[in-house]
N, C-alpha and C positions, 0 to 999 in steps of 0.2 A: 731629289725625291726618289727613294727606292722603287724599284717595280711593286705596281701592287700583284697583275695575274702575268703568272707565267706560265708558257706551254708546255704542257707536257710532250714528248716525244711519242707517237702513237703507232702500234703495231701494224704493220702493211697487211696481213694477214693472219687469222685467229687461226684455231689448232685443227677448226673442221674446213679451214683454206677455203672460207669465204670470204672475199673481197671486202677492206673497212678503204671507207672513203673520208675525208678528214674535212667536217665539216666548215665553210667558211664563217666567220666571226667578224662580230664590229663594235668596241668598248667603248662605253662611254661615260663620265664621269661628271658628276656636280657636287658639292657640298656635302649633299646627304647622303647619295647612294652611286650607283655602279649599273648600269643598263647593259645590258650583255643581249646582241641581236643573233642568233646561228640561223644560218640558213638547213634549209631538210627538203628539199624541192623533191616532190613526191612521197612523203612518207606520210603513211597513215598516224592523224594527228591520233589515236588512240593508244598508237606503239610507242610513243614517245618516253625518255624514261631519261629524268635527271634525279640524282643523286649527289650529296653530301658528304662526304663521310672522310673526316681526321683532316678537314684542310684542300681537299680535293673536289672538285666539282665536274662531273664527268656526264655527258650528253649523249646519247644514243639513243638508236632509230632503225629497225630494221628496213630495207628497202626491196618490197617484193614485187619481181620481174615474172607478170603472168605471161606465156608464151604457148601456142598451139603445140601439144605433142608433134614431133617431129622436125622442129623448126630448128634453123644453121646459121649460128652469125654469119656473114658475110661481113661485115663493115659495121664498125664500132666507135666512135666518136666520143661517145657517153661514156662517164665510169659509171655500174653502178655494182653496189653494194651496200651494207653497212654505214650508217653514219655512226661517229663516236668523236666524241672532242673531250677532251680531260684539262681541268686548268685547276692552277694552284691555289688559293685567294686564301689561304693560310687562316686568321684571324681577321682579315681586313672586311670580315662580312658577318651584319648579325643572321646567321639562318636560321633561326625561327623567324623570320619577317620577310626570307626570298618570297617571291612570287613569278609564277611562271604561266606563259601566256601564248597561245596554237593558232596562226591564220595562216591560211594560202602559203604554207610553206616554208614563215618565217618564227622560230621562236624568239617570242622575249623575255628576257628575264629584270625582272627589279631587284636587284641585292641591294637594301641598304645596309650604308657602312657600320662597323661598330662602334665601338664608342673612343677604340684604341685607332682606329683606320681614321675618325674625322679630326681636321687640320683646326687648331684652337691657337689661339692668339696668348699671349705668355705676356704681363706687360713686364715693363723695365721698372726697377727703380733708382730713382737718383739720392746721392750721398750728399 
């Protein structure tokens, strides 16, 4: 079975050298469709922003750090930045039928397959 999503390789930092953080992901697969989980832990669900476009499906999330003027990392544990996840899914999704869905941090997505991506049975015949 071919890959169906592959990752893209994603930039450490964008050209105004704001920190992109690579969100985590969890794929899942049945018959019909593709459920695609990203985590955004703290981003404002109204920033959210997935797009489409030539085979590509690409996730971002601004992540904005309010801090009192004056203040000094000390100790850092946390990344934060940017989220941005980019993945391939070629033909293997009908997107006029995605659906995308904002809780407590977790995005979901529903891709169902196309019609080229679903597995169909082929019978045989005998001579």
């Amino acid at each position: 079975m071919p890959t169906v999503v592959v990752e893209k390789q994603e930039i450490e930092k964008t050209t105004e050298q704001r920190n992109i953080c690579r969100a985590p992901i969890a794929l899942y697969e049945n018959g019909e469709s593709y459920i695609l989980f990203v985590e955004l832990p703290g981003a404002d669900e109204t920033a959210v922003q997935v797009r489409l476009d030539k085979g590509l499906l690409t996730i971002e999330a601004p992540l904005k750090l309010e801090l009192p003027p004056g203040t000094t990392l000390r100790v850092s544990e946390v990344r934060f930045g940017d989220y941005r996840r980019t993945l391939e899914v070629g033909d293997q999704v009908d997107e006029e039928k995605i659906e995308a869905s904002f809780k407590s941090g977790l995005l979901r997505l529903m891709m169902p397959k196309s019609k080229t991506a679903k597995a169909r049975k082929i019978p045989v015949k005998f001579a």
